[in-house]
ZALOBA-626143 format. One record per residue: x, y, z of N, C-alpha, C in turn. Coordinates in steps of 0.02 Angstrom, whole numbers, padded with zeros to 5 digits, always signed. Each point is the difference from the previous one (the first is absolute). Last residue first. Layout:
<pts>
XYZXYZXYZ;...
</pts>
This chain:
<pts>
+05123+03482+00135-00040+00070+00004-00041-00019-00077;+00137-00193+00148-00006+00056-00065-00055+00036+00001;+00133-00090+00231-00079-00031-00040+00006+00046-00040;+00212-00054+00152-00046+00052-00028-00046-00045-00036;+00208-00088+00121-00061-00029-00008-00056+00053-00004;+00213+00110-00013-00011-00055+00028-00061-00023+00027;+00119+00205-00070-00076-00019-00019-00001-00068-00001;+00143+00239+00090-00006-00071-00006-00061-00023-00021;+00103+00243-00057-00035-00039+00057+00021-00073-00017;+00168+00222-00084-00048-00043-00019-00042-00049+00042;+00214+00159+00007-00083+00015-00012-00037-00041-00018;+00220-00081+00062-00027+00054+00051-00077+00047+00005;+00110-00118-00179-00035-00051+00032-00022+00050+00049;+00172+00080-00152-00055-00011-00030-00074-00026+00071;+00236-00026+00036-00021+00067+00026-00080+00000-00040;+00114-00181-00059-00017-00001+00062-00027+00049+00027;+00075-00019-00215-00065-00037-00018-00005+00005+00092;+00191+00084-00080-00050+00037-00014-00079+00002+00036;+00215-00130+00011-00009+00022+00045-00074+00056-00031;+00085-00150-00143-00037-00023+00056-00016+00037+00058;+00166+00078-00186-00103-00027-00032-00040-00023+00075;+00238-00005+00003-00034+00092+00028-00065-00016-00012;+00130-00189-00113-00034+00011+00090-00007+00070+00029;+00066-00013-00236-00047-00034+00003-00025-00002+00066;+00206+00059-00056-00040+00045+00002-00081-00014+00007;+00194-00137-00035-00013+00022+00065-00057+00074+00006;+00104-00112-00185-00057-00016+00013-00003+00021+00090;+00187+00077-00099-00055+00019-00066-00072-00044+00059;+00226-00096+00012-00026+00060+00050-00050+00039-00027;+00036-00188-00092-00021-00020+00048-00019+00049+00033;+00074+00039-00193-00084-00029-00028+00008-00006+00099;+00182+00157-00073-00003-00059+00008-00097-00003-00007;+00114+00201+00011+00000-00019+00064-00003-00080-00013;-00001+00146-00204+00058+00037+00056-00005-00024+00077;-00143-00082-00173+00055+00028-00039+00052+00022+00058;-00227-00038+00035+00049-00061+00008+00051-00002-00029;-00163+00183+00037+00030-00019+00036+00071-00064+00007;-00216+00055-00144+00035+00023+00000+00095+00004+00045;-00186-00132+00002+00044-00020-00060+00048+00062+00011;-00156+00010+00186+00072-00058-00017+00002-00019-00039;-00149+00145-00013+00033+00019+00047+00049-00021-00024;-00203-00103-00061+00048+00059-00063+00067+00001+00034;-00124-00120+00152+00042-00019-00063+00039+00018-00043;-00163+00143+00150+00062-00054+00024+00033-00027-00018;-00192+00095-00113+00041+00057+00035+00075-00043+00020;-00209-00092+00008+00019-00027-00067+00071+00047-00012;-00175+00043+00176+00051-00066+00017+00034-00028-00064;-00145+00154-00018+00037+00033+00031+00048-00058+00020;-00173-00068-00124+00017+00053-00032+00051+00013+00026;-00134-00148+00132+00056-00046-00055+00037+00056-00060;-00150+00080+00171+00068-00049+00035+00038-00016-00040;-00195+00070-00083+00012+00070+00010+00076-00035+00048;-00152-00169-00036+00054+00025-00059+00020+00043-00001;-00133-00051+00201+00045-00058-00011+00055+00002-00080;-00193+00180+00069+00069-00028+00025+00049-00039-00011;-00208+00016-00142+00048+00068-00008+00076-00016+00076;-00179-00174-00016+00043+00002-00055+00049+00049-00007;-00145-00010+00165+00053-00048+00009+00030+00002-00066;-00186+00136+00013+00058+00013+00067+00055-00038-00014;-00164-00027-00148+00004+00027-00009+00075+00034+00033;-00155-00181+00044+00064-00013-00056+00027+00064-00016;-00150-00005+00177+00037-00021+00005+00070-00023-00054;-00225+00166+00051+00089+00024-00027+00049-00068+00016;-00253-00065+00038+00001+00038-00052+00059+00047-00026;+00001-00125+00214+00017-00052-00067-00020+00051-00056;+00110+00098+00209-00070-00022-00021-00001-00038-00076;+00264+00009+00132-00036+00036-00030-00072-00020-00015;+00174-00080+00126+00012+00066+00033-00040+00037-00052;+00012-00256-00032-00022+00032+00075+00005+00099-00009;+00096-00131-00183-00064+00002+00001-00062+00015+00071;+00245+00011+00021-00003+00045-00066-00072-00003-00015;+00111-00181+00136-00025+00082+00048-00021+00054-00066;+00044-00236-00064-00058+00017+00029-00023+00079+00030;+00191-00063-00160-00077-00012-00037-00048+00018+00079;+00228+00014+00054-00027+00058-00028-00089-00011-00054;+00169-00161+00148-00066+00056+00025-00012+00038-00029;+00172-00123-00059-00052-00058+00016-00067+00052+00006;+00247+00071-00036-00066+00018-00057-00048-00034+00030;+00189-00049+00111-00020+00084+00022-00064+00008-00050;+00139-00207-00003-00055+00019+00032-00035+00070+00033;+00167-00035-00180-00048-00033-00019-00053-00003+00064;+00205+00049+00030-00001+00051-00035-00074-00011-00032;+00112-00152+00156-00025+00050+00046-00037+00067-00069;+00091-00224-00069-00047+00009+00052-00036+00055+00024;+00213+00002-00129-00101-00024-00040-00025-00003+00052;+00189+00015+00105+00002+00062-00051-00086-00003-00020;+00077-00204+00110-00031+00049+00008+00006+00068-00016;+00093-00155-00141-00043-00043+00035-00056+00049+00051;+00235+00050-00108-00059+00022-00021-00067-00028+00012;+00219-00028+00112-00025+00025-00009-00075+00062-00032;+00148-00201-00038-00061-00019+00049-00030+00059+00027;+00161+00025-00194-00078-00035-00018-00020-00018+00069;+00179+00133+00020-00038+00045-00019-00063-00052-00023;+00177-00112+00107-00016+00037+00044-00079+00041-00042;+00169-00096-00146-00050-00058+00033-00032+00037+00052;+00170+00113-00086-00093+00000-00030-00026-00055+00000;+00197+00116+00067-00012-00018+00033-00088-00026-00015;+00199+00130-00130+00015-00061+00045-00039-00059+00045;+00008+00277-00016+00012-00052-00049+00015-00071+00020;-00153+00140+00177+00081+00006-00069+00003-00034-00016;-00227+00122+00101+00039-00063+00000+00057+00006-00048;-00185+00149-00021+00061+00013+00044+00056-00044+00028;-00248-00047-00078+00057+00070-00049+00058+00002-00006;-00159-00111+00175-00017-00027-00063+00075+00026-00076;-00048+00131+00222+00026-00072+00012+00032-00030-00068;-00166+00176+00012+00090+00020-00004+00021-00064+00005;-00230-00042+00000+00035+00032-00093+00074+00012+00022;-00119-00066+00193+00026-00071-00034+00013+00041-00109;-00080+00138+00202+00047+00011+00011+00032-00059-00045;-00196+00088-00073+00055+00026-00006+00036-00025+00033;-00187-00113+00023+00017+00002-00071+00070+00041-00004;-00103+00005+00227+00034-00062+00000+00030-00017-00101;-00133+00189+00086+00046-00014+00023+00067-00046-00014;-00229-00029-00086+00039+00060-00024+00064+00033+00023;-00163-00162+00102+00052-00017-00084+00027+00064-00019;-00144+00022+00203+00078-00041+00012+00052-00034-00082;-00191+00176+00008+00067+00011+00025+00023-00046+00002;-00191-00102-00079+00042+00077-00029+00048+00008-00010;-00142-00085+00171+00038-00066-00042+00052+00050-00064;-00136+00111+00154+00040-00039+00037+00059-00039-00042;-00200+00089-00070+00044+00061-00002+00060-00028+00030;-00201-00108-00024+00029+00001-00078+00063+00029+00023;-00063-00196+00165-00031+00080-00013+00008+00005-00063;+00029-00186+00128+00059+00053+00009-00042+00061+00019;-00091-00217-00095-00012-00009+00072+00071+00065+00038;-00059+00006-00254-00076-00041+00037+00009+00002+00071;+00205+00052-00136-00061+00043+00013-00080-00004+00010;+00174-00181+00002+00018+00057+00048-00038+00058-00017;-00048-00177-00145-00039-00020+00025+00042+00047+00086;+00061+00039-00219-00036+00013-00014-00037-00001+00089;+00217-00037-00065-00013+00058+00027-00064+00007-00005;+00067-00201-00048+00014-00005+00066-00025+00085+00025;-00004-00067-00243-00049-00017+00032-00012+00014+00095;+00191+00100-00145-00081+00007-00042-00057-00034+00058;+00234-00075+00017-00026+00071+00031-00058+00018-00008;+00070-00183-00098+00010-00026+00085-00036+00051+00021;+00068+00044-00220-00061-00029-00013-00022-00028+00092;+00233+00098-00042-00057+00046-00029-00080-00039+00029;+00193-00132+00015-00009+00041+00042-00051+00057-00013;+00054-00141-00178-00040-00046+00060+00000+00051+00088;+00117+00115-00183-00061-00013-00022-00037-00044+00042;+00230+00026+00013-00047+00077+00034-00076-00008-00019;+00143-00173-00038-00002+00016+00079-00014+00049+00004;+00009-00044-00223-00025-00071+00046-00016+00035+00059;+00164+00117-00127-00079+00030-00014-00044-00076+00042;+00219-00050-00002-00003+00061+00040-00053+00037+00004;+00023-00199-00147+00028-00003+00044-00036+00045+00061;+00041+00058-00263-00088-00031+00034+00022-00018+00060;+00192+00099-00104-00063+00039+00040-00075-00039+00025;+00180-00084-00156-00002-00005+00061-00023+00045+00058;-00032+00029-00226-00028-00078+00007+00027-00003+00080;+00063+00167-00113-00076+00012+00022-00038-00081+00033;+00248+00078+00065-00027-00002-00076-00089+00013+00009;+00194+00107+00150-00029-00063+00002-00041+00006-00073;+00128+00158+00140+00051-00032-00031-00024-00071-00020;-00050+00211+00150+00001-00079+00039+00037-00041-00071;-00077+00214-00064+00037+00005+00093+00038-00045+00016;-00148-00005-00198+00078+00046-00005+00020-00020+00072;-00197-00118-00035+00041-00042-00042+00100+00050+00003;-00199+00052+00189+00042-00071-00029+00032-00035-00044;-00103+00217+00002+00034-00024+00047+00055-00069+00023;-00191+00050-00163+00069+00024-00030+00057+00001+00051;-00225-00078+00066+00033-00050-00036+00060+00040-00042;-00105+00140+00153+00031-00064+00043+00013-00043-00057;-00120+00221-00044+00077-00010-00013+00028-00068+00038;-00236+00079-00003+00040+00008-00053+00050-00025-00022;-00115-00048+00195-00028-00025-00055+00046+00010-00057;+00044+00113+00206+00022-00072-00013-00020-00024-00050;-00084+00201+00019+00086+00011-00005+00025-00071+00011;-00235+00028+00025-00002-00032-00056+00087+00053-00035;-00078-00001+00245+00004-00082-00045+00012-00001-00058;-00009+00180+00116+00049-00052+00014+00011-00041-00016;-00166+00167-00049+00078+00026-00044+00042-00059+00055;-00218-00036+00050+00009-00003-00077+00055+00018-00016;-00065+00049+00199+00009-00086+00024+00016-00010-00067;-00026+00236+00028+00029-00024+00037+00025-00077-00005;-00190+00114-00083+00062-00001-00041+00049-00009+00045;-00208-00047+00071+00021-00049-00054+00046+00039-00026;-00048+00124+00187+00015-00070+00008+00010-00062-00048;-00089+00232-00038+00079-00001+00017+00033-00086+00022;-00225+00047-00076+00038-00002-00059+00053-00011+00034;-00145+00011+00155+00019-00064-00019+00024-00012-00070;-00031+00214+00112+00033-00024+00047+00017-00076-00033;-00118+00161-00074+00037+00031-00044+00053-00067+00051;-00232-00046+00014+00019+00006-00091+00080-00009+00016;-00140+00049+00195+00035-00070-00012+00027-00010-00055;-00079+00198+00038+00048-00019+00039+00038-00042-00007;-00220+00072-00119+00072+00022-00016+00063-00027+00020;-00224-00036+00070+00034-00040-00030+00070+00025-00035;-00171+00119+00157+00034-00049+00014+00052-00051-00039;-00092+00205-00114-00012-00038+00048+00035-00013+00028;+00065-00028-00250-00075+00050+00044+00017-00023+00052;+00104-00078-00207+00036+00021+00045-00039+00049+00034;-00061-00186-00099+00035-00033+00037+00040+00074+00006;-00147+00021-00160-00033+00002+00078+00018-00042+00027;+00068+00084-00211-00015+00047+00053-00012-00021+00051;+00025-00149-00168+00049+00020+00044+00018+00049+00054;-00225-00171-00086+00036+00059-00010+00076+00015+00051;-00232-00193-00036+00036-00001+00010+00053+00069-00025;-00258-00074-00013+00067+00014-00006+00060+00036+00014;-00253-00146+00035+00045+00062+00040+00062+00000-00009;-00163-00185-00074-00009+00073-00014+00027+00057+00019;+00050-00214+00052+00057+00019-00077-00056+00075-00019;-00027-00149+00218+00029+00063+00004+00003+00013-00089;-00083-00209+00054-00007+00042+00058+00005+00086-00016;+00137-00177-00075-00062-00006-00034-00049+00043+00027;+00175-00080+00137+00036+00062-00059-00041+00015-00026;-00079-00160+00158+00000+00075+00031+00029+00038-00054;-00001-00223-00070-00078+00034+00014+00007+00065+00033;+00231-00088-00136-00049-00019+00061-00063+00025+00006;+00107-00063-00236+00018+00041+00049-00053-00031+00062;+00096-00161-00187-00051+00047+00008+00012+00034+00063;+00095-00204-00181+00013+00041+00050-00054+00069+00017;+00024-00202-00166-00015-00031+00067+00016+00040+00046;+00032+00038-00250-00066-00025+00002-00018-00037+00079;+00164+00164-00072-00033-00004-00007-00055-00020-00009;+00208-00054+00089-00047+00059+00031-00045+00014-00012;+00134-00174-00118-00034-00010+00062-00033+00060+00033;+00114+00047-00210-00063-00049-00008-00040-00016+00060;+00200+00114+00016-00051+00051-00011-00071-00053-00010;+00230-00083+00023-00037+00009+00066-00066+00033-00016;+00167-00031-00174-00018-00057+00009-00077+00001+00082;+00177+00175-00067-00054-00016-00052-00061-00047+00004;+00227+00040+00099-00041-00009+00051-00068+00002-00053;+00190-00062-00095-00019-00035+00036-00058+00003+00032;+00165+00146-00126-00065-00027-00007-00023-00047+00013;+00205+00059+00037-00025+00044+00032-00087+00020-00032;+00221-00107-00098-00055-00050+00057-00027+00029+00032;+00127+00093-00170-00058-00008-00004-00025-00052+00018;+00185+00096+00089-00056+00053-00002-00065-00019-00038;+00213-00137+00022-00049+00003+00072-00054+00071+00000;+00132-00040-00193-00052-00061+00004-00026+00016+00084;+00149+00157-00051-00065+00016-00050-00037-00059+00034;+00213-00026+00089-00045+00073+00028-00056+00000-00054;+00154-00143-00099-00022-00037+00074-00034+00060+00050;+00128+00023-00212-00073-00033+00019-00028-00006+00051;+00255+00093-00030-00059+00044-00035-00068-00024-00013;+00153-00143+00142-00027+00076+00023-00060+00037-00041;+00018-00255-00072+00059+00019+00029-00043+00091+00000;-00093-00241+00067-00006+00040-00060+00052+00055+00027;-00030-00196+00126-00020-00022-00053+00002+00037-00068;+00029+00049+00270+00033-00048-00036-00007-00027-00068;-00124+00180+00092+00080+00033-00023+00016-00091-00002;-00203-00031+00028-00005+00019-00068+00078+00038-00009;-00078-00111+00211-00006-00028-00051+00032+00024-00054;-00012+00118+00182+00066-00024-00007-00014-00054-00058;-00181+00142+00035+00059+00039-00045+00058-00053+00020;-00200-00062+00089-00004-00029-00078+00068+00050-00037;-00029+00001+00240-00003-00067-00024+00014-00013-00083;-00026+00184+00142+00056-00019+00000+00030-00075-00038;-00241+00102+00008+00045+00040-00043+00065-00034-00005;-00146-00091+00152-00013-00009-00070+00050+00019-00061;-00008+00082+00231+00029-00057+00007+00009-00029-00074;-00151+00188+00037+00092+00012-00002+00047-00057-00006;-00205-00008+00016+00004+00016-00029+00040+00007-00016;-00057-00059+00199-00006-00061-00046+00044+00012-00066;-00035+00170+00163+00075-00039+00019-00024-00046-00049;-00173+00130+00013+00041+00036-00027+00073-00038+00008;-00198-00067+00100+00019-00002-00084+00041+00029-00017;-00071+00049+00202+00055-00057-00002-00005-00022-00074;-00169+00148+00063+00075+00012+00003+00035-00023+00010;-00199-00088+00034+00004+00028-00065+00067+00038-00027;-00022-00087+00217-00008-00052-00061-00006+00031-00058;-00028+00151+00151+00045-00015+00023+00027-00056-00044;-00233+00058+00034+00038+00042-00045+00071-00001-00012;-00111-00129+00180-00010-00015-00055+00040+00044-00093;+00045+00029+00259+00026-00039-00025-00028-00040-00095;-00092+00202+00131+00052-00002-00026+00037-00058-00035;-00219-00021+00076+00016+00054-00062+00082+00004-00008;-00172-00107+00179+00074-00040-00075+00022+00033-00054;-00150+00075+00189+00038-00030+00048+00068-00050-00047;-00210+00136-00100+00043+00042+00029+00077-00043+00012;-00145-00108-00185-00003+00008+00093+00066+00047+00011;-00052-00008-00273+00036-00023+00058-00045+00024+00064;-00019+00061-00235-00046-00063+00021+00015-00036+00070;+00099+00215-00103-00064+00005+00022-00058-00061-00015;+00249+00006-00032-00006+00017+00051-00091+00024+00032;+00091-00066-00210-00023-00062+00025+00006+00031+00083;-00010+00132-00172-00035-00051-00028-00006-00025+00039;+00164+00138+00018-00059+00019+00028-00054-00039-00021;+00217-00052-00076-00021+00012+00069-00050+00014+00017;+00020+00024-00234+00016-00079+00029-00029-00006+00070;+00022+00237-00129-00042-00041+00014+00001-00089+00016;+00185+00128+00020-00065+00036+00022-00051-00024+00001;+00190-00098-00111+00000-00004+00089-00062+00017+00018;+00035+00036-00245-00008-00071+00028-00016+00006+00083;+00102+00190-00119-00088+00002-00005-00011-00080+00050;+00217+00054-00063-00008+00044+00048-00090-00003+00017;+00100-00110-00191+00050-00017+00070-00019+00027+00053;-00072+00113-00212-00041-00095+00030+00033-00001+00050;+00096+00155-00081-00084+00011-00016-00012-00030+00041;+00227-00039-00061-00028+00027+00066-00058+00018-00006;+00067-00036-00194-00018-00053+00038-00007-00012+00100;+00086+00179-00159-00089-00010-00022-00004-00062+00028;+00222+00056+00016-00037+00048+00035-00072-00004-00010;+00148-00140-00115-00002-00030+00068-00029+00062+00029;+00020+00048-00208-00050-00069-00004+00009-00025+00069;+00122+00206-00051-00054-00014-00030-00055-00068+00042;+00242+00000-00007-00023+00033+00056-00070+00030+00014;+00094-00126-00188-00025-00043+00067-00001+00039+00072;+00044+00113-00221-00059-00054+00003-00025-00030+00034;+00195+00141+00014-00018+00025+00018-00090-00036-00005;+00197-00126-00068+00011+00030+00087-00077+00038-00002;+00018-00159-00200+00036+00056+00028-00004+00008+00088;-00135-00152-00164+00055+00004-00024+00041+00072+00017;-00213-00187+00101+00042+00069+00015+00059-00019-00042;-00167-00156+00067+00025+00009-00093+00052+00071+00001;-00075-00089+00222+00030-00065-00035+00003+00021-00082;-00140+00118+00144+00058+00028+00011+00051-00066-00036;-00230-00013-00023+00030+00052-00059+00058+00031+00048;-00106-00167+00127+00027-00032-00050+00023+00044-00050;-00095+00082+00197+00069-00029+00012+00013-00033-00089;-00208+00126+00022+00075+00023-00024+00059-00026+00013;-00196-00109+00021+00001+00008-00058+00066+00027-00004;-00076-00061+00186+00022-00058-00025+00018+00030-00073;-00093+00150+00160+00068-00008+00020+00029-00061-00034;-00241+00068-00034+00065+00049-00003+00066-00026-00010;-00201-00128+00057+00040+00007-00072+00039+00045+00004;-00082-00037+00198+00068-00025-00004-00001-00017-00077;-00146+00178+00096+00089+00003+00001+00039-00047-00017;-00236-00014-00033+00027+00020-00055+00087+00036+00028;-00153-00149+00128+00027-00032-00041+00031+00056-00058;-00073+00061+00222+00052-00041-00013-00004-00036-00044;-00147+00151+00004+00033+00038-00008+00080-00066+00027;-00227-00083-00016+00030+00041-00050+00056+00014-00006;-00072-00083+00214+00017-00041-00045+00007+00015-00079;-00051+00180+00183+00053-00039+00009+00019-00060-00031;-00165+00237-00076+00009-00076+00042+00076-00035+00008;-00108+00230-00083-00016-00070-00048+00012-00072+00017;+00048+00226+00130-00058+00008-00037-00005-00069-00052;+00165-00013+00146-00049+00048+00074-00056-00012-00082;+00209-00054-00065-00036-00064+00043-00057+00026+00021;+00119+00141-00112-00032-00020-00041-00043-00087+00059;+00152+00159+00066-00066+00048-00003-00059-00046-00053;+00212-00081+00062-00018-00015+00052-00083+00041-00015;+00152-00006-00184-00014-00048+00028-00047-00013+00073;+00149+00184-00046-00072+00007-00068-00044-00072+00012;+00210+00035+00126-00052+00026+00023-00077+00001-00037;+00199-00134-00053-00044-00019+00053-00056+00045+00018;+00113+00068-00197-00010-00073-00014-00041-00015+00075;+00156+00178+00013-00064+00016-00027-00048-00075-00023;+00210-00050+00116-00034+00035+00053-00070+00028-00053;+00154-00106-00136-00030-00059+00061-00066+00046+00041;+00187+00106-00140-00064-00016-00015-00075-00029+00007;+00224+00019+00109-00050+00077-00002-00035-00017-00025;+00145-00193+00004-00050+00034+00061-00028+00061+00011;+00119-00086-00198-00039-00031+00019-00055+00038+00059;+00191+00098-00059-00043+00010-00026-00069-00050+00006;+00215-00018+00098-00045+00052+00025-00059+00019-00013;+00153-00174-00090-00033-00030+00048-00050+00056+00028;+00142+00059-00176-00052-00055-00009-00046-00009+00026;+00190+00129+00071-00057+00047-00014-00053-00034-00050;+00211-00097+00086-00045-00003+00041-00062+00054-00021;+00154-00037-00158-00026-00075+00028-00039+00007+00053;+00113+00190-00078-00020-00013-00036-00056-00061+00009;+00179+00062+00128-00039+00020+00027-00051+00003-00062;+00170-00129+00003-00021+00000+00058-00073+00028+00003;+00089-00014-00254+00042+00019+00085-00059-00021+00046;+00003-00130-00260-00028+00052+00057+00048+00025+00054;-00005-00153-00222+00041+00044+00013-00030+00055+00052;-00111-00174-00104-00014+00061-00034+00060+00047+00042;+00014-00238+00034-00038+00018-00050-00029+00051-00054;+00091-00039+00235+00040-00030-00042-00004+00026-00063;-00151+00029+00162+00037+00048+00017+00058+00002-00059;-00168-00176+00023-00025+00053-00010+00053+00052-00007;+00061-00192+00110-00019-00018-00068-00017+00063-00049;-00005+00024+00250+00072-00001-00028+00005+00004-00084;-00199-00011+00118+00022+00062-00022+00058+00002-00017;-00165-00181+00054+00003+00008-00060+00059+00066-00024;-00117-00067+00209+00026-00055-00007+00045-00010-00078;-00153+00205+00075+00065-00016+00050+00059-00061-00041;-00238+00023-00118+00050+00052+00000+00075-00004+00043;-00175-00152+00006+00023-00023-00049+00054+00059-00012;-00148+00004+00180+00053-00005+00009+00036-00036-00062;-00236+00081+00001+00052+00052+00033+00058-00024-00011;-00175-00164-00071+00038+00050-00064+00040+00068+00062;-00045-00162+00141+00024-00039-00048+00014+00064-00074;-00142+00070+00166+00057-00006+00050+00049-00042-00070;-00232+00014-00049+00031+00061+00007+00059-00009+00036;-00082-00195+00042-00006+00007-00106+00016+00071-00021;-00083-00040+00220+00059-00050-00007+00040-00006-00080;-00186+00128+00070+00050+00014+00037+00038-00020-00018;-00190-00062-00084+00002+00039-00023+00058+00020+00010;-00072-00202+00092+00049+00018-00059-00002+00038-00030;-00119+00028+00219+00068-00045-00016+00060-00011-00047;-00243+00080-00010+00053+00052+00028+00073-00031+00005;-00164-00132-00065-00018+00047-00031+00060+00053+00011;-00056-00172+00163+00050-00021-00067-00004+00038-00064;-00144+00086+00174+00075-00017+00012+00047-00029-00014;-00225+00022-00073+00023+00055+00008+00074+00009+00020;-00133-00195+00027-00004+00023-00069+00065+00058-00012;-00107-00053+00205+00096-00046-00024-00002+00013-00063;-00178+00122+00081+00053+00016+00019+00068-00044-00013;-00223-00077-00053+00014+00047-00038+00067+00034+00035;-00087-00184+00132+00010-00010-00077+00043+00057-00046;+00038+00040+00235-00072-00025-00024+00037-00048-00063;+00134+00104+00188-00017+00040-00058-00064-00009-00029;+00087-00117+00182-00039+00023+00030-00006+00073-00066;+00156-00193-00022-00045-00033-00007-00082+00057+00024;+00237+00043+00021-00026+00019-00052-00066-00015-00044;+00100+00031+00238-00012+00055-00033-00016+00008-00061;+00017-00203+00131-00064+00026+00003-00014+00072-00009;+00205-00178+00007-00011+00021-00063-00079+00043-00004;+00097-00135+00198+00057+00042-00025-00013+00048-00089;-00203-00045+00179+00068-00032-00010+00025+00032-00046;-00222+00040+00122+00081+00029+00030+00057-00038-00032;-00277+00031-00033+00045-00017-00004+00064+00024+00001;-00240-00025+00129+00041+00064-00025+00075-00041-00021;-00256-00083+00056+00069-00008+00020+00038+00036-00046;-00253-00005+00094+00041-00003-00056+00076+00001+00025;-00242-00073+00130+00050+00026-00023+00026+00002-00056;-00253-00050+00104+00038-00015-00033+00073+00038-00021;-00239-00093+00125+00056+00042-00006+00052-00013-00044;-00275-00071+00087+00068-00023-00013+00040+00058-00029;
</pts>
């Protein structure tokens, strides 16, 4: 007698095909993400208030946000070297004390230059979290669900945000400016709360385990063959990074100077970029499953700049237009990241994988941090809208970038 197995094909058998220990892992990662994305955007959502407060210029305010993300980039990379030698469930729980601790010592900041301080050490964390998260759960994944799976994990990042929008229109209705930025800083211990779960129900994969004798070094993502891909998929995360995170920055000041809207009526317009965001996250996840990585890419990336001029450029007047507009704006800006947890752990042997992916993917967020600065500067003499246009050159980066780089669609981890 004989006997088949039946290969499950339904709508949820990328996550059900993690195991036990892999869903572990992925609500592990989940709200690691999702809870890093929430203390990130307490900053944006907060800068007018902020700006107020300590009397900032433009460009003062945006060298907040800059700082964050340089920091971010050493934070990920140190991070990623640290996934390769002590493991991937470790090393995600001590980024996201990182990043819970200092968001909240940015909430006591009694000066400008304190909280430029305390939000640059919290890029530590901010930047560590991803690295190891992703790859946690990308090496419990079937080739054939990797992307889309990792893909979920990056859609936390719209929850988060969502969260954020949520609890700052709470709290500006309730507490007036000079509060109301601290208290949302010290809700930024929240994610605190996650560390308990990691640690006692999260554990690396059997193949990472595998390897932790073979450490992991920076030298040796730039040897070889590997060099290539190093210098090619930094360029590509700074590329997709200085676009997005020139919207990140400045879109809720956007909206309140440009557009002439309170904060409270900003939740609205953040709605439709955010439920669009989170559409993207997942929808881009499961086009680089049946696209490609490189395919899917270009077409957001493309498609991210031409909806930033659009988005910008609209006249006065007309901002009912600019909130449906932001519907796919998020969309498209959010599904360009879908692929980067998987192809990032594809293009590198699991013994440089945190290693690789970390130093890129923040070595993006360093140089892509560049952009923002940019347009503070800038917004003095061109406007925040025209100022942000600078942001879509970012994209074209991330395309030429691609030209070097292979496809690794349904790849088996090295």
């Amino acid at each position: 007698m004989s006997t088949t197995t039946t290969e499950d094909t339904g709508r949820f058998a990328w996550f059900r095909s993690l195991g036990q220990k892999g869903r572990r892992a992925f609500i592990g990662a989940f709200g690691g993400y999702g809870l890093d994305s929430y203390d990130y955007w307490v900053l944006p959502l907060s800068l007018v208030a902020i700006t107020g407060y300590f009397h900032l210029t433009k460009a003062q305010a945006g060298l907040v946000g800059t700082s964050t993300l340089l920091m971010s980039a050493i934070g990920g990379a140190v991070a990623g070297v640290m996934a390769d030698r002590f493991g991937r469930s470790k090393t995600l729980i001590i980024t996201v004390a990182a990043y819970a601790f200092f968001t909240v010592l940015c909430g006591f900041a009694t000066s400008y230059e304190t909280l430029l301080v305390f939000r640059a050490l919290q890029g530590l964390g901010f930047g560590g979290e991803w690295a190891a998260g992703a790859i946690l759960v990308a090496e419990y994944c079937k080739p054939k669900y990797r992307g889309r799976t990792v893909a979920f994990i990056q859609s936390a990042w719209a929850v988060g945000w969502g969260l954020a929008v949520i609890v700052n229109t709470l709290v500006a209705s309730l507490a007036e400016p000079a509060w109301s930025w601290r208290i949302m800083f010290w809700t930024g211990a929240l994610p605190a709360i996650l560390i308990f779960y990691v640690r006692r129900n999260v554990d690396d994969a059997p193949e990472a385990k595998a390897h932790t004798n073979q450490k992991g070094t920076f030298p040796k993502i730039f040897q070889g063959g590997i060099l290539k891909t190093t210098l090619f998929a930094a360029l590509l995360a700074t590329g997709v990074q200085g676009g997005y995170y020139t919207l990140a920055t400045w879109l809720p000041a956007f909206l309140q100077t440009g557009r002439g809207l309170t904060v409270i009526g900003t939740g609205g317009y953040l709605a439709f970029l955010i439920s669009g965001a989170w559409i993207g996250y997942v929808s881009g996840g499961y086009l680089t499953d049946y696209l490609g990585r490189k395919k899917t890419f270009t077409l957001f990336a493309v498609a991210s700049a031409l909806l930033i001029v659009a988005y910008t450029q609209i006249p006065n007047g007309a901002n009912t237009l600019v909130m449906f507009l932001g519907f796919p704006l998020g969309f498209c800006m959010s599904a360009i990241f879908s692929g980067f947890g998987s192809y990032l752990s594809e293009l590198y042997p699991t013994a440089l994988r945190g290693t690789g992916q970390g130093f890129t993917y923040n070595f993006g967020r360093a140089f892509g941090a560049l952009f923002p600065g940019a347009v503070g500067f800038m917004a003095d003499k061109l406007g925040i809208g025209g100022a942000m246009l600078f942001g879509a050159a970012a994209y074209g980066i991330a395309v030429i970038a691609l030209l070097w780089l292979p496809e690794t669609v349904n790849k088996e981890l090295e």
